[in-house]
C-alpha positions in Angstrom: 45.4 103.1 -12.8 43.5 102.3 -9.4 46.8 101.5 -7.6 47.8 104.5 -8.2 44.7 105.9 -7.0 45.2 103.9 -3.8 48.3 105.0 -3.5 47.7 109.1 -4.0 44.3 108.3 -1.5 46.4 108.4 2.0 48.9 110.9 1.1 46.4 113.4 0.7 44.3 112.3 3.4 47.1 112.8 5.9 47.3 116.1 4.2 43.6 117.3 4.5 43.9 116.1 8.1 47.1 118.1 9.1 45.1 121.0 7.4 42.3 120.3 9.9 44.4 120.4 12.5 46.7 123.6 11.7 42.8 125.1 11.1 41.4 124.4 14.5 44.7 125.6 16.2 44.4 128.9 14.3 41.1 129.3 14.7 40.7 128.2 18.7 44.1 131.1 19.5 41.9 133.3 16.8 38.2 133.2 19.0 41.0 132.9 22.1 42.4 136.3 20.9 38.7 137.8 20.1 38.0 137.1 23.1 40.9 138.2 25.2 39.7 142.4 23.2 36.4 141.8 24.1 37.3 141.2 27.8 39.6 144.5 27.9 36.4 146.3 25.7 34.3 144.8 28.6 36.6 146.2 31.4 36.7 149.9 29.7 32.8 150.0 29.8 33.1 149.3 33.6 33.0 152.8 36.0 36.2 154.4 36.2 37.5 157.4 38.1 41.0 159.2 37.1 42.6 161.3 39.1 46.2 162.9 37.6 48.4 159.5 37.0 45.8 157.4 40.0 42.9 155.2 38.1 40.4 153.4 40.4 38.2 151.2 38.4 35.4 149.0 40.0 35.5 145.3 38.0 33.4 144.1 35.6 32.2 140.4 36.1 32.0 139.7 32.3 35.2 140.8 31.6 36.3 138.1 34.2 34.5 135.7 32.3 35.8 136.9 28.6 39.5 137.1 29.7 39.5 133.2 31.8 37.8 132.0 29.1 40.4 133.4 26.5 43.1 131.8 29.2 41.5 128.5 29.1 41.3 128.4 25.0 44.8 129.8 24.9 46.1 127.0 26.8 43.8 124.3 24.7 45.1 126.0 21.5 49.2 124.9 23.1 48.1 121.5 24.3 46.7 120.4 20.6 50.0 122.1 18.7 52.3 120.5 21.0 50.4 117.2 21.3 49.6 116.4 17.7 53.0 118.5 16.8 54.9 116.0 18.8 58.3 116.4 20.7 61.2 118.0 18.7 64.1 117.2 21.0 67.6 119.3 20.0 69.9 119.3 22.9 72.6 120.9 22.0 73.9 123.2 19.7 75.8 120.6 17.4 72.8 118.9 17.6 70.5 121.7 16.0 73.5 122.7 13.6 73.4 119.0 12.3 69.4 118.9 12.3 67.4 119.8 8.9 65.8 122.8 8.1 62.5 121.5 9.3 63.6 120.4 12.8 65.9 123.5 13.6 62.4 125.2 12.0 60.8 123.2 14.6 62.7 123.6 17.5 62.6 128.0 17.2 59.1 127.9 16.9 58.1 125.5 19.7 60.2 127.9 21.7 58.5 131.1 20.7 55.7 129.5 21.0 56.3 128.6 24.9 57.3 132.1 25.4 54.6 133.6 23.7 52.3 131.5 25.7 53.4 131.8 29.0 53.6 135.3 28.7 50.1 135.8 26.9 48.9 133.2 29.6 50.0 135.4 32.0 48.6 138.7 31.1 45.0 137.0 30.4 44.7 135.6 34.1 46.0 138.9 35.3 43.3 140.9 33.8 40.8 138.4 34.4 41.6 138.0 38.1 41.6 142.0 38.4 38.2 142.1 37.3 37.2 139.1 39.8 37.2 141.2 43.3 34.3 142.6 44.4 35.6 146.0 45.4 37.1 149.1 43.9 41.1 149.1 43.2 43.1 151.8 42.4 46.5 151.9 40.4 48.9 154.3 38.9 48.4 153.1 35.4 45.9 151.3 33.4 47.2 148.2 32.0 45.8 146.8 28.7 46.8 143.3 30.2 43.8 141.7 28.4 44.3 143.0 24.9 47.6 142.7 25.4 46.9 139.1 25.9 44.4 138.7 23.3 46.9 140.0 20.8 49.4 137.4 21.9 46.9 134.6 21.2 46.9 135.9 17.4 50.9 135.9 17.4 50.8 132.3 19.2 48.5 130.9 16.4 50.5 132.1 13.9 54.0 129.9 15.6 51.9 127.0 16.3 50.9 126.5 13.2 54.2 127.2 11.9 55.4 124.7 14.6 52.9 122.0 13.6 53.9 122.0 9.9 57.7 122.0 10.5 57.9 118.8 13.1 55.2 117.4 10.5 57.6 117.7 8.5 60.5 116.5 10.1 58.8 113.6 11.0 58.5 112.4 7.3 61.9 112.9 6.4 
């Protein structure tokens, strides 16, 4: 009876830690994403002026700070999934038809996860760095860049996690 309590032990150990980390990727793209809605709430509550289809807005300093700050925990959020998720490596198409279900799994959601995060990346440091000058700017539309972005860090939790448990996966088979 205690070996097979020593053997039952690691196996769910391994499994409580992969749970640890799929919960502190999720919840780092989750305050990531919180943050990113809080910057663009910042940014609304700033002086604005609208004029027909022209907006000038004057930036708001804590909406800098809210949107970088989602940016940087975006980018933390990708580095842990892809770190901890390891490398799945398909190079060609007979490749990936040949690969299990948990690699080819694997392999589309490390790329939509890239995707998402270069483009949700994007749109953060975007806002943010329009709410870093010092002086009033004026465009023909307002552009929801940072709850754009902060929306994308909810949808990039989602296929890193996704990401994580498939190459888990396909590491133990």
């Amino acid at each position: 009876m205690g070996a097979s309590l020593q053997i039952i032990k690691p196996v769910t150990m391994g499994r409580s830690g992969g749970l640890i980390i799929c919960l502190l990727i999720l919840s780092t793209d989750v305050v990531a994403g919180i943050l990113g809605i809080e910057a663009e709430i910042a940014q609304n509550k700033g002086k604005h002026l609208r004029v027909f289809l022209l907006e000038c807005k004057e930036p708001v300093h804590q909406a800098y700070n809210l949107g970088l700050a989602a940016a940087v925990l975006l980018a933390f959020a990708h580095a842990i999934a892809n770190v901890l998720g390891g490398c799945m490596c398909i190079c060609s198409r007979d490749e990936f038809l040949r690969s299990s279900a948990n690699k080819q799994m694997a392999a589309g959601t490390l790329i939509l996860s890239w995707i998402i995060v270069i483009v949700g990346f994007a749109m953060l440091i975007i806002g943010a760095i329009s709410n870093a000058k010092s002086r009033v700017s004026c465009s023909l539309l307002h552009h929801h860049f940072l709850s754009i972005g902060g929306i994308l860090c909810f949808v990039h939790g989602l296929f890193c996690v996704s990401y994580y448990v498939s190459a888990d996966a396909a590491k133990r088979e």
